[in-house]
C-alpha positions in Angstrom: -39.4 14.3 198.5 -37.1 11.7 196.6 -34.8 12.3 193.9 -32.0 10.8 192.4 -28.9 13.2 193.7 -26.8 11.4 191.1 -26.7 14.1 188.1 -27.3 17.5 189.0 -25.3 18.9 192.7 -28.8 20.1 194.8 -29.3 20.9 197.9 -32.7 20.8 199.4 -33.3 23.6 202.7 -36.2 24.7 204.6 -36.6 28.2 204.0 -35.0 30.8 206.5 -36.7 30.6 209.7 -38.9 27.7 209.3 -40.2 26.7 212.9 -39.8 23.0 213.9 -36.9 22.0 210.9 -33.7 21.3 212.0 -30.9 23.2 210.6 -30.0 22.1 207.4 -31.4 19.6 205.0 -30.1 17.3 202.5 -27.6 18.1 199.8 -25.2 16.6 197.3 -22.6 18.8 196.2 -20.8 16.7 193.9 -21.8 15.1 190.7 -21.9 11.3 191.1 -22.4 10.0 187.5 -18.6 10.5 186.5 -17.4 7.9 189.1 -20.5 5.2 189.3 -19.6 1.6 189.4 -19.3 0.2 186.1 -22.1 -2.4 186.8 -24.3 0.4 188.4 -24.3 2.5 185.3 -27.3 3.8 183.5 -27.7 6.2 180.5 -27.7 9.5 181.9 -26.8 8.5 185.5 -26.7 5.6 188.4 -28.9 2.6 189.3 -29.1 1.5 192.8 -27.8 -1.8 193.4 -31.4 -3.4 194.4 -32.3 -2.5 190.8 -29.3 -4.2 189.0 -28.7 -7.0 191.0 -32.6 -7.6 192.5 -31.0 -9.4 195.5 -32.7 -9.4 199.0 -29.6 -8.1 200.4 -29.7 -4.6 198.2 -33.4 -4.0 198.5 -33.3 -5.6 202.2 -36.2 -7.5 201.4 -37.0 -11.2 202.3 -34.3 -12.8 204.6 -32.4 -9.3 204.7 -35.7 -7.6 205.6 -34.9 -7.5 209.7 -31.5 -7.2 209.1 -30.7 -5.0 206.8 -27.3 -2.8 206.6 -25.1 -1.2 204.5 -23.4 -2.9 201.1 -20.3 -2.1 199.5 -22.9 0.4 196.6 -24.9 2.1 199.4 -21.1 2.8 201.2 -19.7 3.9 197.8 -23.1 6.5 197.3 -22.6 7.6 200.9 -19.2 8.2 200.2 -20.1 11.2 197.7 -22.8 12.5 199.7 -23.3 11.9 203.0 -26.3 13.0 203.4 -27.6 10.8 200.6 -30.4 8.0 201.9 -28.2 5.0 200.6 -30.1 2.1 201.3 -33.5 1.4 202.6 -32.8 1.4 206.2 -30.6 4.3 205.6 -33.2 6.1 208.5 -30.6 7.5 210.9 -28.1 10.1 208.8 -30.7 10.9 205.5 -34.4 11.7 207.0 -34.8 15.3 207.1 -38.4 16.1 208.6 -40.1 19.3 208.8 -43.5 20.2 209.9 -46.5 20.5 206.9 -46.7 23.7 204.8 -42.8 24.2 205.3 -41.5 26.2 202.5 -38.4 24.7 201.0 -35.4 26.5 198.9 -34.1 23.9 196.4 -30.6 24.5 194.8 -29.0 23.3 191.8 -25.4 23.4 192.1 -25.0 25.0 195.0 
């Protein structure tokens, strides 16, 4: 599931003794809005950079597609929540992956 961790602190867990999850999931426990980037702002929230700027190097797309890595934005989103998928090849810290039918508690400002 994808949302925008930008407005509202949430965490999202696998319920309590879900087989095959690791421990944990994603969460934000900060809200992010207050300290966007000026040129990253949006009413109500954040843009990501890919969608202000369109360059290949934020939605690592054509020449950054093989070699894609983290920008100033995705550093300054990962900053407030580390577990926050930052940038598209953002794989290695931010996929959470549990087996189909897993039950999920989500939290609003946990």
């Amino acid at each position: 599931y994808r949302s925008s961790l930008n407005t509202v602190p949430m965490s999202f867990l696998p319920a309590p003794g879900s087989p095959g999850c690791p421990k944990g999931g994603p969460q934000c426990p900060r809200v992010i809005t207050p300290h966007c980037p000026n040129e990253l702002r949006a009413a109500g929230g954040c843009n990501n950079a890919c969608t202000v700027f369109k360059e290949d190097r934020y939605c690592c797309t054509g020449s950054a597609a093989n070699n894609c890595g983290p920008t100033d934005y995705s550093r300054f989103f990962k900053g407030q929540c580390s577990d926050a998928y930052s940038y598209p090849k953002d794989d290695a810290t931010s996929t959470y992956t549990c087996p189909g039918g897993t039950n999920y508690q989500v939290i609003f400002c946990p």
